[in-house]
Chimera marker file (.cmm) of the C-alpha trace (Angstrom):
<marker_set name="trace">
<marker id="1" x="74.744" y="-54.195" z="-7.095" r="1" g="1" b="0" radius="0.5"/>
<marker id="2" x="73.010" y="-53.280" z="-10.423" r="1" g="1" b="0" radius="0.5"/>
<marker id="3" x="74.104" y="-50.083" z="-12.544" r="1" g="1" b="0" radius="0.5"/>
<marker id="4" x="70.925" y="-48.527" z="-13.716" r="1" g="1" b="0" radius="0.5"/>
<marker id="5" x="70.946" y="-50.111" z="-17.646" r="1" g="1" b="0" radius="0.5"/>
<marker id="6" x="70.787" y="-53.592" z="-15.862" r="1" g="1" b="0" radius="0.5"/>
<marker id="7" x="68.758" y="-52.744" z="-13.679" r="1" g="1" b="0" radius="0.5"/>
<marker id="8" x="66.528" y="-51.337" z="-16.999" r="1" g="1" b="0" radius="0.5"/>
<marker id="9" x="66.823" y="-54.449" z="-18.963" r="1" g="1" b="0" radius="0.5"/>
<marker id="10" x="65.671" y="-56.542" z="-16.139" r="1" g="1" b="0" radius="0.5"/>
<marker id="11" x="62.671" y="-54.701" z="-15.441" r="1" g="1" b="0" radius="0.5"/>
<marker id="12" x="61.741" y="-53.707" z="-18.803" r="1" g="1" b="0" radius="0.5"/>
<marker id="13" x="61.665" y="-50.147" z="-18.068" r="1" g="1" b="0" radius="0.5"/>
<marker id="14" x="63.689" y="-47.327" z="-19.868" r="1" g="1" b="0" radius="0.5"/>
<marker id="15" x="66.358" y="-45.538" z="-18.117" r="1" g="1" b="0" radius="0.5"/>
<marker id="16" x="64.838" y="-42.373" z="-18.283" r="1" g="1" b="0" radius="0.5"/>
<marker id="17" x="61.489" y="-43.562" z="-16.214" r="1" g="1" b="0" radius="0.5"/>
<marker id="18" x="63.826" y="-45.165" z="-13.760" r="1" g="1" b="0" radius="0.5"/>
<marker id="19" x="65.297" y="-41.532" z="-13.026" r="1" g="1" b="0" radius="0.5"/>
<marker id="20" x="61.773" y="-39.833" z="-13.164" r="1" g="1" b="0" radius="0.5"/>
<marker id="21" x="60.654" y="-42.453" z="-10.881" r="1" g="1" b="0" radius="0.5"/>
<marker id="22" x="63.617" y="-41.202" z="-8.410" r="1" g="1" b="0" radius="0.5"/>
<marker id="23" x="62.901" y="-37.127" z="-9.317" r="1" g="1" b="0" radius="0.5"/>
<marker id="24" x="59.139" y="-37.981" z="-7.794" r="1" g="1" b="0" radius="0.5"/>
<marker id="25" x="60.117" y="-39.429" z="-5.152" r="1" g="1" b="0" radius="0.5"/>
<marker id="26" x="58.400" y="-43.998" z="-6.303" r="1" g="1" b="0" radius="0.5"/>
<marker id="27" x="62.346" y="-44.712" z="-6.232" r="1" g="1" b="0" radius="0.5"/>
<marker id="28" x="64.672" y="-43.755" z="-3.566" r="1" g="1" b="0" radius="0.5"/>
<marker id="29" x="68.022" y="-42.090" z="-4.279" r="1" g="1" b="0" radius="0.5"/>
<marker id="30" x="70.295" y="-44.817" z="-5.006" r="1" g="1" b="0" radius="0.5"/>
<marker id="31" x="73.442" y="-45.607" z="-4.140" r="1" g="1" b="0" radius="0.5"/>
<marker id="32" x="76.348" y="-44.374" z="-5.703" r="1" g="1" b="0" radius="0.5"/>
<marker id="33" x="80.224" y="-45.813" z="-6.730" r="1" g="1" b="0" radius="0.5"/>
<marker id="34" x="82.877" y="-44.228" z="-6.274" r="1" g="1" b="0" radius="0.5"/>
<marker id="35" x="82.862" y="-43.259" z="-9.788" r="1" g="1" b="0" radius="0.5"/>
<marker id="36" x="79.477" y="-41.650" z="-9.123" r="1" g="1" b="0" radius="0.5"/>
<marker id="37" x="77.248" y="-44.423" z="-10.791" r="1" g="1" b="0" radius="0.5"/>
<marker id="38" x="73.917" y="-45.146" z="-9.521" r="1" g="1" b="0" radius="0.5"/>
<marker id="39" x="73.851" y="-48.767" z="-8.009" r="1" g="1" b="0" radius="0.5"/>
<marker id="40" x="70.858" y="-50.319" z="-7.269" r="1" g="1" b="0" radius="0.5"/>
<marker id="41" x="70.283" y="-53.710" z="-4.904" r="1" g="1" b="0" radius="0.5"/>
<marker id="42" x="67.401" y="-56.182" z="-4.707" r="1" g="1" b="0" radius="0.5"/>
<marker id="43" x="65.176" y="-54.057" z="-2.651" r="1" g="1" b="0" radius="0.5"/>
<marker id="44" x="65.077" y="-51.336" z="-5.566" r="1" g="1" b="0" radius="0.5"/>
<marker id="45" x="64.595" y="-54.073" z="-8.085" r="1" g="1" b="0" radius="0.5"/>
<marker id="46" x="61.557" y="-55.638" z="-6.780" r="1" g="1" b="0" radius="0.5"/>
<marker id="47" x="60.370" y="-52.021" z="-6.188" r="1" g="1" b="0" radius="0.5"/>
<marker id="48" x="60.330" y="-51.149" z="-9.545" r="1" g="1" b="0" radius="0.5"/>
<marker id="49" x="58.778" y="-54.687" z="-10.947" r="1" g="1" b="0" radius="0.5"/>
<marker id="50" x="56.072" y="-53.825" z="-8.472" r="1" g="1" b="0" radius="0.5"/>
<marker id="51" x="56.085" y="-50.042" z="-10.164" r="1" g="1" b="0" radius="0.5"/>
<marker id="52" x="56.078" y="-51.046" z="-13.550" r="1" g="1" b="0" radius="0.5"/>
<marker id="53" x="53.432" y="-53.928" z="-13.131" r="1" g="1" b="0" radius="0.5"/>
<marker id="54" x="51.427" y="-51.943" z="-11.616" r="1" g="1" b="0" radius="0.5"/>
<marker id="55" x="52.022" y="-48.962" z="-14.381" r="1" g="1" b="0" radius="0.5"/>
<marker id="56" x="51.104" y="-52.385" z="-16.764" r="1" g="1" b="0" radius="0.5"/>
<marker id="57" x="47.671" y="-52.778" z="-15.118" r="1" g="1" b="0" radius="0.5"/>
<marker id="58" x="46.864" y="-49.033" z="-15.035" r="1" g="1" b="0" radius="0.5"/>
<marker id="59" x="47.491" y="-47.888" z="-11.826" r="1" g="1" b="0" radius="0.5"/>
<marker id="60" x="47.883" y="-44.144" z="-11.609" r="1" g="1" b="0" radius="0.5"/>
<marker id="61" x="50.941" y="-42.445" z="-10.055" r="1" g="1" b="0" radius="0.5"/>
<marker id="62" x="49.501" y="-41.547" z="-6.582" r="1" g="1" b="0" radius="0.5"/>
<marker id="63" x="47.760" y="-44.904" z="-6.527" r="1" g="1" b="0" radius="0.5"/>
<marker id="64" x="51.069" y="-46.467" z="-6.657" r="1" g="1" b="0" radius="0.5"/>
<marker id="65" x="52.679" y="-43.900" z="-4.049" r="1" g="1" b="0" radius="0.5"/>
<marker id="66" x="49.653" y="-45.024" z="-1.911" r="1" g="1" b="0" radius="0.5"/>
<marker id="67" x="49.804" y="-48.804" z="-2.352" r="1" g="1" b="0" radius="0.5"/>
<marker id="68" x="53.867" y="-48.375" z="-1.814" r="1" g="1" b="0" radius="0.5"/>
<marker id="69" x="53.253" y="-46.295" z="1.200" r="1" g="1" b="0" radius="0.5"/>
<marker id="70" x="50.702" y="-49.398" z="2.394" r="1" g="1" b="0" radius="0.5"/>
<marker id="71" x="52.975" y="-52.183" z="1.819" r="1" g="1" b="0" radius="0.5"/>
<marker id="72" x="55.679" y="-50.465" z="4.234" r="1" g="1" b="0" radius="0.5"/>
<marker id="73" x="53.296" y="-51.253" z="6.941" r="1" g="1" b="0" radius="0.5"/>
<marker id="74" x="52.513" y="-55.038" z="6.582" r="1" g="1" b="0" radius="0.5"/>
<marker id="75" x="50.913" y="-55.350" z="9.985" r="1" g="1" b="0" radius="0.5"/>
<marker id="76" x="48.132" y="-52.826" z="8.728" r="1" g="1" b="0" radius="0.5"/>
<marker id="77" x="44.305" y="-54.498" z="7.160" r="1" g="1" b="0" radius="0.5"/>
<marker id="78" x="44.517" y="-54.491" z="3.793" r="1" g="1" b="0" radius="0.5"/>
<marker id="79" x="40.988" y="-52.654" z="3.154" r="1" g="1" b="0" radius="0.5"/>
<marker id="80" x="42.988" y="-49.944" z="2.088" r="1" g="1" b="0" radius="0.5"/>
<marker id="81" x="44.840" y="-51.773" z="-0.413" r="1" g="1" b="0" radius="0.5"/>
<marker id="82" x="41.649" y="-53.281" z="-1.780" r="1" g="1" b="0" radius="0.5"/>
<marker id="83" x="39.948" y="-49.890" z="-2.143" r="1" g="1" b="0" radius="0.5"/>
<marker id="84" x="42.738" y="-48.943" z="-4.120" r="1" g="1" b="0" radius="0.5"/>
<marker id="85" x="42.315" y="-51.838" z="-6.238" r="1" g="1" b="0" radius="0.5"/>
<marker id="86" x="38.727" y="-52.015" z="-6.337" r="1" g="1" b="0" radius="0.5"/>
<marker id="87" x="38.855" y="-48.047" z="-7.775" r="1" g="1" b="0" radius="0.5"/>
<marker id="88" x="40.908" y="-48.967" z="-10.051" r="1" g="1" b="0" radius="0.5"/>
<marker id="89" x="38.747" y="-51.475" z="-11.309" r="1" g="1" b="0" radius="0.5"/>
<marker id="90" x="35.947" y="-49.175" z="-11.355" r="1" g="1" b="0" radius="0.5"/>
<marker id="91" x="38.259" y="-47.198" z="-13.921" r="1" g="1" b="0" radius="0.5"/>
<marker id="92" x="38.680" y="-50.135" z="-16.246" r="1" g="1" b="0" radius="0.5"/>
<marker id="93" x="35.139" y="-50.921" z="-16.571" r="1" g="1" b="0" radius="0.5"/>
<marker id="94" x="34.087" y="-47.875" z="-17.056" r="1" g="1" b="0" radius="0.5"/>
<marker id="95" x="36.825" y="-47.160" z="-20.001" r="1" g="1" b="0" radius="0.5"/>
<marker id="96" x="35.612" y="-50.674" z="-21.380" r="1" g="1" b="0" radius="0.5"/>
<marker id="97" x="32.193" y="-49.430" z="-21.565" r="1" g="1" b="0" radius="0.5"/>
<marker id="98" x="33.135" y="-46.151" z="-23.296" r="1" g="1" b="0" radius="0.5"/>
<marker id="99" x="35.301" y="-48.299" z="-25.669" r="1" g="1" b="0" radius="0.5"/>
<marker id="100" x="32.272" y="-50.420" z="-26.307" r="1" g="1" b="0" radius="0.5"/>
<marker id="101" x="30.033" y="-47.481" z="-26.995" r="1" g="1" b="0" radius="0.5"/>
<marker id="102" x="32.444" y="-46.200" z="-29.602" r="1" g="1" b="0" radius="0.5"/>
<marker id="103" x="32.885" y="-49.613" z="-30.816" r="1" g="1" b="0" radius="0.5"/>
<marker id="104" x="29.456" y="-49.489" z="-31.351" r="1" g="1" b="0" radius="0.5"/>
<marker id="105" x="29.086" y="-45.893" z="-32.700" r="1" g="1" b="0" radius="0.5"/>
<marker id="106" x="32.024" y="-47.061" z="-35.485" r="1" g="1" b="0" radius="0.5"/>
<marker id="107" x="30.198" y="-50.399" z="-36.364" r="1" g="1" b="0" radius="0.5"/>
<marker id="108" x="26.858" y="-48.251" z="-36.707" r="1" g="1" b="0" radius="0.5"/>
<marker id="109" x="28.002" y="-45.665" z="-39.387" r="1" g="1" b="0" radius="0.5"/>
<marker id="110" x="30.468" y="-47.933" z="-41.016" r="1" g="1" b="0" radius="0.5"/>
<marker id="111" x="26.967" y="-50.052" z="-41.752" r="1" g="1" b="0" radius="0.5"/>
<marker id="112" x="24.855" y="-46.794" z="-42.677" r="1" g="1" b="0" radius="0.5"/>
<marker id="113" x="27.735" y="-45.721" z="-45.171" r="1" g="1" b="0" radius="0.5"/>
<marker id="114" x="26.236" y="-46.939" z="-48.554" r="1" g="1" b="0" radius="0.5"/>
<marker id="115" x="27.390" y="-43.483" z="-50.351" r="1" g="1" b="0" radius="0.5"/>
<marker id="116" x="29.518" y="-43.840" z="-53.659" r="1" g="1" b="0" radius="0.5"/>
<marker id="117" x="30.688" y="-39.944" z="-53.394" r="1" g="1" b="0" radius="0.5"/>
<marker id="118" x="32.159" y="-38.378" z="-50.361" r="1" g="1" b="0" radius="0.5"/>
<marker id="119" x="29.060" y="-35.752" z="-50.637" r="1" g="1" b="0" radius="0.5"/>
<marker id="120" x="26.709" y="-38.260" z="-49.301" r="1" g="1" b="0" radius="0.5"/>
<marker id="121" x="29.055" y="-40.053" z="-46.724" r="1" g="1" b="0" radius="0.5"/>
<marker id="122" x="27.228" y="-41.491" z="-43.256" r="1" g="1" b="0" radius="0.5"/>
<marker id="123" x="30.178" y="-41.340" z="-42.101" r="1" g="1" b="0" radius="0.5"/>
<marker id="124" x="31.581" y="-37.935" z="-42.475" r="1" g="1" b="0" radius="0.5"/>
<marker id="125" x="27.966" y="-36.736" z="-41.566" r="1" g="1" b="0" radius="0.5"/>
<marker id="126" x="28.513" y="-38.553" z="-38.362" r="1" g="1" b="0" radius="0.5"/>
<marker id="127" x="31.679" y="-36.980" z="-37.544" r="1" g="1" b="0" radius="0.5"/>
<marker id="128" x="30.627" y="-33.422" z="-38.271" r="1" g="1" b="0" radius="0.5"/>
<marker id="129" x="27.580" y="-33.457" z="-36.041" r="1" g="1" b="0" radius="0.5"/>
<marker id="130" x="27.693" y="-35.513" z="-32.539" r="1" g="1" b="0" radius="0.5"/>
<marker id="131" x="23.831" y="-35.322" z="-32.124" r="1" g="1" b="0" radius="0.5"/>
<marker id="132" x="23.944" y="-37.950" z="-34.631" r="1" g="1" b="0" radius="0.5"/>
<marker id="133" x="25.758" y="-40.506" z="-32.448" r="1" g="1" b="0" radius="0.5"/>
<marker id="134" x="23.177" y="-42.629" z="-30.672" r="1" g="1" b="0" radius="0.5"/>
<marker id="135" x="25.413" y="-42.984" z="-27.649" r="1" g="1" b="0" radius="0.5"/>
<marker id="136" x="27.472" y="-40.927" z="-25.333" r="1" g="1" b="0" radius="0.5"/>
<marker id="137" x="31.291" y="-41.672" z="-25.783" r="1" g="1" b="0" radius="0.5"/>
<marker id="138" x="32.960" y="-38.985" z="-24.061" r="1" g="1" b="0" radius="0.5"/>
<marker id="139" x="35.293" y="-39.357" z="-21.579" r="1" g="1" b="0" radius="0.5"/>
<marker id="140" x="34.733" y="-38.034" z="-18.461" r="1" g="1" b="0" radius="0.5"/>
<marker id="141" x="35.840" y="-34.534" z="-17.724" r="1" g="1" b="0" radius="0.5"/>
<marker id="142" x="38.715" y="-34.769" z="-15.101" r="1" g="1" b="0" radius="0.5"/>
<link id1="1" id2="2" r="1" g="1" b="0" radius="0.2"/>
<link id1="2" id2="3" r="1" g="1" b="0" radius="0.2"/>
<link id1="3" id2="4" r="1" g="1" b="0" radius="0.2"/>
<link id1="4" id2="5" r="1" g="1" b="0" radius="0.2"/>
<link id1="5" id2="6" r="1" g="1" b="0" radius="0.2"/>
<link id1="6" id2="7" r="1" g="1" b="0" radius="0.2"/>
<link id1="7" id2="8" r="1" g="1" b="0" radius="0.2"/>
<link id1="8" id2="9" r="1" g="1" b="0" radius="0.2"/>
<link id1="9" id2="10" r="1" g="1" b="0" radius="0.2"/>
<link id1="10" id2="11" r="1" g="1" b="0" radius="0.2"/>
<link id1="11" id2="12" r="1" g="1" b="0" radius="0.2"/>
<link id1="12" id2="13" r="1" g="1" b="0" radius="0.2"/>
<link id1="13" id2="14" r="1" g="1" b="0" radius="0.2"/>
<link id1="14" id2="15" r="1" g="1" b="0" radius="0.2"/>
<link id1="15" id2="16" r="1" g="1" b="0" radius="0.2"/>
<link id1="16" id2="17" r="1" g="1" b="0" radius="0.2"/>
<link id1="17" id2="18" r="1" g="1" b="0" radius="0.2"/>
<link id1="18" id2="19" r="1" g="1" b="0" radius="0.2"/>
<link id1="19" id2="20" r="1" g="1" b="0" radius="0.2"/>
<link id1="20" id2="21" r="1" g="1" b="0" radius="0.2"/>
<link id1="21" id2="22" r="1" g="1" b="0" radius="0.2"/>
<link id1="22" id2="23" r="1" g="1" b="0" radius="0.2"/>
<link id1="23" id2="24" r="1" g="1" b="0" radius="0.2"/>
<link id1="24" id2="25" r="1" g="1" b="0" radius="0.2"/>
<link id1="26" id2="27" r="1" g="1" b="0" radius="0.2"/>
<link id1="27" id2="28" r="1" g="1" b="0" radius="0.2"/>
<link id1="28" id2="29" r="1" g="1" b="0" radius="0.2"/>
<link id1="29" id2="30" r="1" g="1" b="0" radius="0.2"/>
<link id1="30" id2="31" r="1" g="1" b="0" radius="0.2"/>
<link id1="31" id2="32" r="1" g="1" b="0" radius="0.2"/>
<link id1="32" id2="33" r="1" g="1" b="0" radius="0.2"/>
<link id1="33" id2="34" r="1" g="1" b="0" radius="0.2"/>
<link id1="34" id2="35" r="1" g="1" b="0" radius="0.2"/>
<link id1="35" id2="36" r="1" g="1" b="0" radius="0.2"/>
<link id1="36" id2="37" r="1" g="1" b="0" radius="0.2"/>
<link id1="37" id2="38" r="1" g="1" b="0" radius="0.2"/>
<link id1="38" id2="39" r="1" g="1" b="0" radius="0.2"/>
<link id1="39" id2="40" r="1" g="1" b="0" radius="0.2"/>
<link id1="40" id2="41" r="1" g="1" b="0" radius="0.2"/>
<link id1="41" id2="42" r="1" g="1" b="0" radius="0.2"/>
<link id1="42" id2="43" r="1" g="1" b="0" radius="0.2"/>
<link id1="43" id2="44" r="1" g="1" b="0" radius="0.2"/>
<link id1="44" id2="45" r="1" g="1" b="0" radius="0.2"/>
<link id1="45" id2="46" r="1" g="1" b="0" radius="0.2"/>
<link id1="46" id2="47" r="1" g="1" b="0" radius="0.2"/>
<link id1="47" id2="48" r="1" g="1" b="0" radius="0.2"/>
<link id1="48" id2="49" r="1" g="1" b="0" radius="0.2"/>
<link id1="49" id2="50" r="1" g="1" b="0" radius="0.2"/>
<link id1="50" id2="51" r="1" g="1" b="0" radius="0.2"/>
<link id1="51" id2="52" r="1" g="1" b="0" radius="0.2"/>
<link id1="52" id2="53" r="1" g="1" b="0" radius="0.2"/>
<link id1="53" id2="54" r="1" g="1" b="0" radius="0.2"/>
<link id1="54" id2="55" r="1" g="1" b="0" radius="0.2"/>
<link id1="55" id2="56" r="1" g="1" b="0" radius="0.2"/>
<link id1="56" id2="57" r="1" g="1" b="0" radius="0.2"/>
<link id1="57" id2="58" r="1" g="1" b="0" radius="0.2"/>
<link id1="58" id2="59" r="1" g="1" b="0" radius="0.2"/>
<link id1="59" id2="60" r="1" g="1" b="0" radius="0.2"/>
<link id1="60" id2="61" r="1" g="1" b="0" radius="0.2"/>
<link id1="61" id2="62" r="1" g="1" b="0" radius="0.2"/>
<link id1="62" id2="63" r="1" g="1" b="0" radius="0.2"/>
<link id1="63" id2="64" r="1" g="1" b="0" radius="0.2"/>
<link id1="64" id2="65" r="1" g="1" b="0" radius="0.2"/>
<link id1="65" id2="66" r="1" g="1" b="0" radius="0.2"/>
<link id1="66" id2="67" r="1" g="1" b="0" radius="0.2"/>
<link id1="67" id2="68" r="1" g="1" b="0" radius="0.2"/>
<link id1="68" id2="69" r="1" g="1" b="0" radius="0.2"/>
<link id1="69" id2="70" r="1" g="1" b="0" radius="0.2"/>
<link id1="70" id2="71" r="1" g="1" b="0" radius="0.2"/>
<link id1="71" id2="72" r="1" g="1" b="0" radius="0.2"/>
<link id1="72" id2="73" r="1" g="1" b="0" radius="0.2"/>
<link id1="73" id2="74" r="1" g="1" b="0" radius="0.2"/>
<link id1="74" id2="75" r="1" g="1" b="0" radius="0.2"/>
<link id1="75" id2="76" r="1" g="1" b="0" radius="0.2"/>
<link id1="76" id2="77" r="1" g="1" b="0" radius="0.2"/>
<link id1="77" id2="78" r="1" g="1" b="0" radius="0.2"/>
<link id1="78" id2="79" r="1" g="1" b="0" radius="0.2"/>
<link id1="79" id2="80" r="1" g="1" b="0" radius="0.2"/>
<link id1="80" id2="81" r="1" g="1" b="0" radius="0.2"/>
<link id1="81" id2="82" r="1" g="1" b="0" radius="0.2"/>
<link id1="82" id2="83" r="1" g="1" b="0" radius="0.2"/>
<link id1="83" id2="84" r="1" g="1" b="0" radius="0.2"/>
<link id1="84" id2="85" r="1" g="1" b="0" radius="0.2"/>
<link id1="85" id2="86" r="1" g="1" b="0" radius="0.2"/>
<link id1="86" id2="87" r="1" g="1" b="0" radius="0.2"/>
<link id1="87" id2="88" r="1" g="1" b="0" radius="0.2"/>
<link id1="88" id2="89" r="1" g="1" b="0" radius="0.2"/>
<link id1="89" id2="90" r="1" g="1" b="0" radius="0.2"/>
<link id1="90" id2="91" r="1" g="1" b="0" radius="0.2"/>
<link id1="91" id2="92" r="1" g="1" b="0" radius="0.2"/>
<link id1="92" id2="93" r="1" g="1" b="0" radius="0.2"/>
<link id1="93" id2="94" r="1" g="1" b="0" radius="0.2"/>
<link id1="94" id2="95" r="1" g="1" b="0" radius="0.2"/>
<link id1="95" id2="96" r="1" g="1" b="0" radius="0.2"/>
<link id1="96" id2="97" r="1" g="1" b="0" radius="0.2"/>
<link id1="97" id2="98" r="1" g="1" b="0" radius="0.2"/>
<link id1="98" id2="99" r="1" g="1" b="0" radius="0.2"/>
<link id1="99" id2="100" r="1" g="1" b="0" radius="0.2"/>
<link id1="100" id2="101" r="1" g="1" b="0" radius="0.2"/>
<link id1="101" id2="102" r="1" g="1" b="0" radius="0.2"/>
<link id1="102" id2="103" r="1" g="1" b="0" radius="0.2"/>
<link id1="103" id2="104" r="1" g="1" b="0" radius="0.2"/>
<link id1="104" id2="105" r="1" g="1" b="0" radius="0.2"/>
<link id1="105" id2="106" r="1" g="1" b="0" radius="0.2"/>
<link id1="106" id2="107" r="1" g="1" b="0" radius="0.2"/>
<link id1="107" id2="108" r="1" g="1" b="0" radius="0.2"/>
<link id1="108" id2="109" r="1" g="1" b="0" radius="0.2"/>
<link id1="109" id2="110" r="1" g="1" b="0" radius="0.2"/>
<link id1="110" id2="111" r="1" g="1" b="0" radius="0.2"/>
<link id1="111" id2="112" r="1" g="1" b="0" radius="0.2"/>
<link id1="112" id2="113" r="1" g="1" b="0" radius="0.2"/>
<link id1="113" id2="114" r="1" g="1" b="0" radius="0.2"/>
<link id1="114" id2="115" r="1" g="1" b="0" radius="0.2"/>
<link id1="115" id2="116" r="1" g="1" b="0" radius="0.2"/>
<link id1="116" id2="117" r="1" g="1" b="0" radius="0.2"/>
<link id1="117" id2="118" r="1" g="1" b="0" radius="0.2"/>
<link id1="118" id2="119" r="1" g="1" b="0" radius="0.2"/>
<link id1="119" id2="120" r="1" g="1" b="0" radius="0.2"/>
<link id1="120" id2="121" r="1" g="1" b="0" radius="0.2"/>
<link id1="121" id2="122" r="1" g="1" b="0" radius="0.2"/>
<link id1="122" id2="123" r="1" g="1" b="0" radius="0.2"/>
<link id1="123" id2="124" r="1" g="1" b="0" radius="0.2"/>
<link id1="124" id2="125" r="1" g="1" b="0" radius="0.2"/>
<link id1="125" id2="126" r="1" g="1" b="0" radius="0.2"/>
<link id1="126" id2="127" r="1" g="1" b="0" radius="0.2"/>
<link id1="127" id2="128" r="1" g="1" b="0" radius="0.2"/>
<link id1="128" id2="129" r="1" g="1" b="0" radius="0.2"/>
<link id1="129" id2="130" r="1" g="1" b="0" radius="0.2"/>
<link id1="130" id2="131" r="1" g="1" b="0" radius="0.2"/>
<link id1="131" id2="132" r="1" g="1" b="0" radius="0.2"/>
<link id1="132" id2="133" r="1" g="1" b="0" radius="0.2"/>
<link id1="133" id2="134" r="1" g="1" b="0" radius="0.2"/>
<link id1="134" id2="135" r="1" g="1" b="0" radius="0.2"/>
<link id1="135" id2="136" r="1" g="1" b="0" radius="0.2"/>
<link id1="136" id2="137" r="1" g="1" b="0" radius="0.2"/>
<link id1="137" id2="138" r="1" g="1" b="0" radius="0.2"/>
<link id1="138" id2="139" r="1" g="1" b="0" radius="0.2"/>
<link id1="139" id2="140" r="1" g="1" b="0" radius="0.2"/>
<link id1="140" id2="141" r="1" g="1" b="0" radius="0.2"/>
<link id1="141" id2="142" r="1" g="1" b="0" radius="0.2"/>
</marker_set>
């Protein structure tokens, strides 16, 4: 059995997502000693390396709490599982090509910036008025 700092340091996660990951219900309760320590066993371990890589590739909460829910049921297709996946995906292209936009956008007024005062920056001008911007940037709104 593994008190919670071990089971921490073998993870790579901090204590105090361990116990949020209980309060939300991604971790069960754990086990207790007599001394009232949380104790934790292999199951619980390889739940939270499959939390925390998941967390790594940029999985959402509920997406995790659904792909956990999936893998309880192993006899199940795994369409669900790849929809999951395959919206998450959607996410991370669609952040890449906002990223590249603003890439863009920076690379754009850094190279217009030929100003020696601050009163004739590109860049400041830029910043102060969006209809300047040749692209959209913006994250969605939730």
């Amino acid at each position: 059995m593994l008190s919670i700092g071990t089971l921490a340091k073998r993870t790579g996660t901090k204590v105090q997502t361990i116990r949020y990951y209980e309060q939300i219900g991604l971790m069960p309760e754990p086990g207790r000693s007599d001394g009232g320590q949380r104790r934790y066993g292999a199951p619980e371990l390889d739940r939270l390396a499959f939390i925390r890589h998941a967390r790594q590739l940029g999985f959402p909460l509920q997406a995790i709490r659904d792909l956990l829910a999936l893998s309880d049921s192993p006899e199940r297709s795994c369409a669900q599982v790849d929809a999951v996946a395959r919206k998450q995906l959607r996410e991370v292209e669609a952040r890449i090509a906002r990223l590249e936009a603003l890439r863009a956008e920076l690379q754009r007024m850094i190279g217009e910036c030929r100003a020696d005062r601050i009163a004739n920056c590109r860049i400041l001008e830029v910043l102060r008025e969006h209809a300047e911007c040749l692209s959209d940037h913006e994250p969605p709104m939730p």
